[in-house]
N, C-alpha and C positions, 0 to 999 in steps of 0.2 A: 556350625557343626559342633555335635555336643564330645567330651574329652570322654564321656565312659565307654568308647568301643562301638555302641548300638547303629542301628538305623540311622540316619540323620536326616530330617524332611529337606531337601532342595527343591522348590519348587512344587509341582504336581508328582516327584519320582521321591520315591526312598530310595536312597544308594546308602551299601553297606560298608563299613569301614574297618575293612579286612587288615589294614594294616598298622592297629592301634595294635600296641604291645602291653603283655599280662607280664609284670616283672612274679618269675617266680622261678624257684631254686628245685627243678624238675629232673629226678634222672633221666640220661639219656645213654644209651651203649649205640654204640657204632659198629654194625653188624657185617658191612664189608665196604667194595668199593676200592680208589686208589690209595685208601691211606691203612695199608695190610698192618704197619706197626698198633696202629690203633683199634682193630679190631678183638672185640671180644670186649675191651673195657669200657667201665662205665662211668658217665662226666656227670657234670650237672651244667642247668641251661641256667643264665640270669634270667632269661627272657624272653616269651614267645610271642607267636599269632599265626591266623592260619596259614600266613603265606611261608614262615620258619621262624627259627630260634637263633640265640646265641649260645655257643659251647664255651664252658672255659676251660681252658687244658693250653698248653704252650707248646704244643704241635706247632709246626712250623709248615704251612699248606700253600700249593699254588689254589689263586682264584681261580674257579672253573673245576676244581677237583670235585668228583662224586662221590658221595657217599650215599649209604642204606643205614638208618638208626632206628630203634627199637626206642620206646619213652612210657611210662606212666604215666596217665594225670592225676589232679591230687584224686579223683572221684572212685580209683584203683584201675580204672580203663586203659588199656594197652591197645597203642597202634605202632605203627613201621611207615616211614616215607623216605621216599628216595630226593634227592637233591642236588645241589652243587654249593662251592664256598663259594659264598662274596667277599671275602673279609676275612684279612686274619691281622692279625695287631696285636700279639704277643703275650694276651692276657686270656685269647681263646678265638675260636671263629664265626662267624656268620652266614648262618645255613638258607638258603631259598630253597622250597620246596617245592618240586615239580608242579603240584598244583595243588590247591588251595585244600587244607584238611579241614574235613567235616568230622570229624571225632573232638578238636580241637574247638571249630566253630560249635557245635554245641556244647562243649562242656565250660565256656565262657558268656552265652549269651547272645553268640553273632546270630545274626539272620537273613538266610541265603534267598530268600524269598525276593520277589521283584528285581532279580537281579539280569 
């Protein structure tokens, strides 16, 4: 399996590897959901991929909490995903996205094809 994110040939199948991460320092606002203190302002991500990101902000979240976030990428393209935390650890949290964003997957290279 190759480390840039792409396609990787297994066998006779390409499978996609959705969960290689783009380290990059992306705005992100948090539009609503259970964390109402936090809505309205804007974080920055260390680090994405289609499936989520990581927020850094020292909120203090249960896992399983929902949110709605708004994001640029660098390419000026605005999308919205809803989600839940996996992860909070004090330095920010870890977003799972309900399902896998295609704004995301193209604007890094992935490819939904044969999947």
């Amino acid at each position: 399996m190759g480390d840039d994110g792409k396609r990787v040939n297994e066998g006779d199948k390409d499978k996609v590897r959705s969960h290689v991460r783009v380290e990059l320092a992306m705005p992100v606002g948090i539009v609503s959901g259970a964390l109402g203190q936090a809505a309205g302002k804007v974080y920055t991500t260390t680090d994405i991929s289609p499936s989520g990101f990581y927020i850094k902000t020292d909120l203090k979240v249960d896992n399983g909490t929902r949110l709605f976030a708004k994001y640029v990428l660098p390419s000026g393209r605005r999308g919205m995903r809803s989600g839940s935390v996996v992860r909070c650890d004090g330095k920010g949290i870890a977003v799972c996205f309900d399902s896998v964003d295609p704004l995301i997957m193209e604007e890094f290279g992935y490819s939904d094809k044969n999947r």
